[in-house]
C-alpha positions as CSV (number, residue, x, y, z in Angstrom):
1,X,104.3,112.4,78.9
2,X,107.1,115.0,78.5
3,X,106.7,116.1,81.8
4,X,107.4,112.3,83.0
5,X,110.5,111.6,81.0
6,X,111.6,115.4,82.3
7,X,111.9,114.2,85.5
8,X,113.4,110.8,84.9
9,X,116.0,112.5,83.3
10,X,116.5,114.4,86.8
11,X,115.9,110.9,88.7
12,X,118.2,112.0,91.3
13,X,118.3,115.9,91.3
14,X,117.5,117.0,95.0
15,X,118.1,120.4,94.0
16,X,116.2,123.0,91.8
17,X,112.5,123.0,91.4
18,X,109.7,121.2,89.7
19,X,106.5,122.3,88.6
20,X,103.1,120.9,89.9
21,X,102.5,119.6,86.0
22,X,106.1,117.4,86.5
23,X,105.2,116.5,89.9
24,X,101.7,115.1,88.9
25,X,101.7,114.1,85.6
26,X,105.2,112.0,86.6
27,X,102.9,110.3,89.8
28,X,100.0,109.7,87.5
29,X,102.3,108.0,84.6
30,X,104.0,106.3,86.8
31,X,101.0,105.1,88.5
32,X,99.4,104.2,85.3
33,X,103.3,101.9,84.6
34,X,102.7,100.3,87.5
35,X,99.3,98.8,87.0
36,X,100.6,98.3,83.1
37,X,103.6,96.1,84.2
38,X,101.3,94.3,87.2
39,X,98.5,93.2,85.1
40,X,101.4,92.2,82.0
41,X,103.2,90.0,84.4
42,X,99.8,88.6,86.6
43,X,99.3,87.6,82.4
44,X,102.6,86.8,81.5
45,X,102.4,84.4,84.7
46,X,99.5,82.5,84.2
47,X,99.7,82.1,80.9
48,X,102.9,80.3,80.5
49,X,103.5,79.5,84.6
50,X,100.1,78.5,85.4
51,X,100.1,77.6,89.2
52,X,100.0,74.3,90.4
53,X,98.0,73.2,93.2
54,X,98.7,75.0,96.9
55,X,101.4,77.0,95.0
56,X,102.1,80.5,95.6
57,X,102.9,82.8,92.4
58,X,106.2,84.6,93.0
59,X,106.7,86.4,89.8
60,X,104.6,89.4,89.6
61,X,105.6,89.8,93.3
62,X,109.0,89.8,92.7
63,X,108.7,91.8,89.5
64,X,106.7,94.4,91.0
65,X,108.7,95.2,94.2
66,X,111.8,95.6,91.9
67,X,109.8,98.2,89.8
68,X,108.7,100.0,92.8
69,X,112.3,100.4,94.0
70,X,113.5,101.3,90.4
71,X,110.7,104.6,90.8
72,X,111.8,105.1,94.4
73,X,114.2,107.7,94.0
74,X,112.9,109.4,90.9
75,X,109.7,109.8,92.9
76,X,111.1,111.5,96.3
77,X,113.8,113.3,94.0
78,X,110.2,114.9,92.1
79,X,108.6,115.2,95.5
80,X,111.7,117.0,97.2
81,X,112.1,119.5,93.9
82,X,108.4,120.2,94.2
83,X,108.6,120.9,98.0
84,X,111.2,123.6,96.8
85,X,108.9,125.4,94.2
86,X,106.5,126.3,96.6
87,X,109.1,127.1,99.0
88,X,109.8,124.7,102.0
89,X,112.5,122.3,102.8
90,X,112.5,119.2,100.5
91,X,111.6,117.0,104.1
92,X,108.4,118.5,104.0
93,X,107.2,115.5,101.6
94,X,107.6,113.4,104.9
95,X,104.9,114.9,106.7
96,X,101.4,113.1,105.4
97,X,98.6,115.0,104.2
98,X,100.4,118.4,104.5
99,X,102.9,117.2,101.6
100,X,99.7,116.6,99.4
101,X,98.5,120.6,100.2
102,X,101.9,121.9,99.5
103,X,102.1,119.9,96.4
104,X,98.8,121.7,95.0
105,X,99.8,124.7,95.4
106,X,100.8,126.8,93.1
107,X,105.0,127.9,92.9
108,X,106.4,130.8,94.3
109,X,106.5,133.3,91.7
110,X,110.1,134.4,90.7
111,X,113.1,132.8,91.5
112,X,113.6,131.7,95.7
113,X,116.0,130.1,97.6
114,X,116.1,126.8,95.8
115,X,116.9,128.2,92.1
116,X,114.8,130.2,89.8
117,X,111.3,129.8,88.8
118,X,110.5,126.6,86.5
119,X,108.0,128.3,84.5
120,X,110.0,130.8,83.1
């Protein structure tokens, strides 16, 4: 969880690096918010708004594209960081499938272009 609120704190840091325990355990909390918040407001909804007939619910939809844009930039600010630590330009996290490699990788050791090395 430390590693989550670490890089909210640096929700709009292109620069520097993060380590692959940042980048994941920040995509996998997040993740788990996300399905948190969905399921509270899918409740929330049909508990006290239950839908009449031929209605469509607008809530949780609402609610939930408004929380995805919220973690928009905290998410490509981790991503971008984490492109760093293993070396490459932060507009490798565009390219699919190859982002997801570079982001299991382990760092570069030592300090590189981007700043010095996040593990110490």
């Amino acid at each position: 969880m430390h590693y989550f609120f670490q890089a909210l704190k640096k929700y709009a840091t292109f620069s520097g690096r993060a380590r692959r325990k940042e980048f994941w355990y920040f995509i996998l909390f997040s993740i788990i918010l996300e399905l948190v918040v969905s399921a509270a407001l899918g409740f929330f909804e049909r508990s006290f708004f239950p839908p009449e007939e031929g209605q469509n619910p607008f809530l949780p939809e609402v609610s939930m594209v408004l929380f995805t844009v919220g973690f928009l930039l905290p998410r490509w600010a981790v991503i971008w960081r984490r492109m760093h630590d293993v070396g490459k330009s932060g507009w490798f996290g565009l390219i699919p499938i190859y982002n997801l490699i570079l982001a299991c990788q382990d760092g570069n050791k030592g300090e590189n272009r981007f700043g010095p090395d996040p593990k110490g």
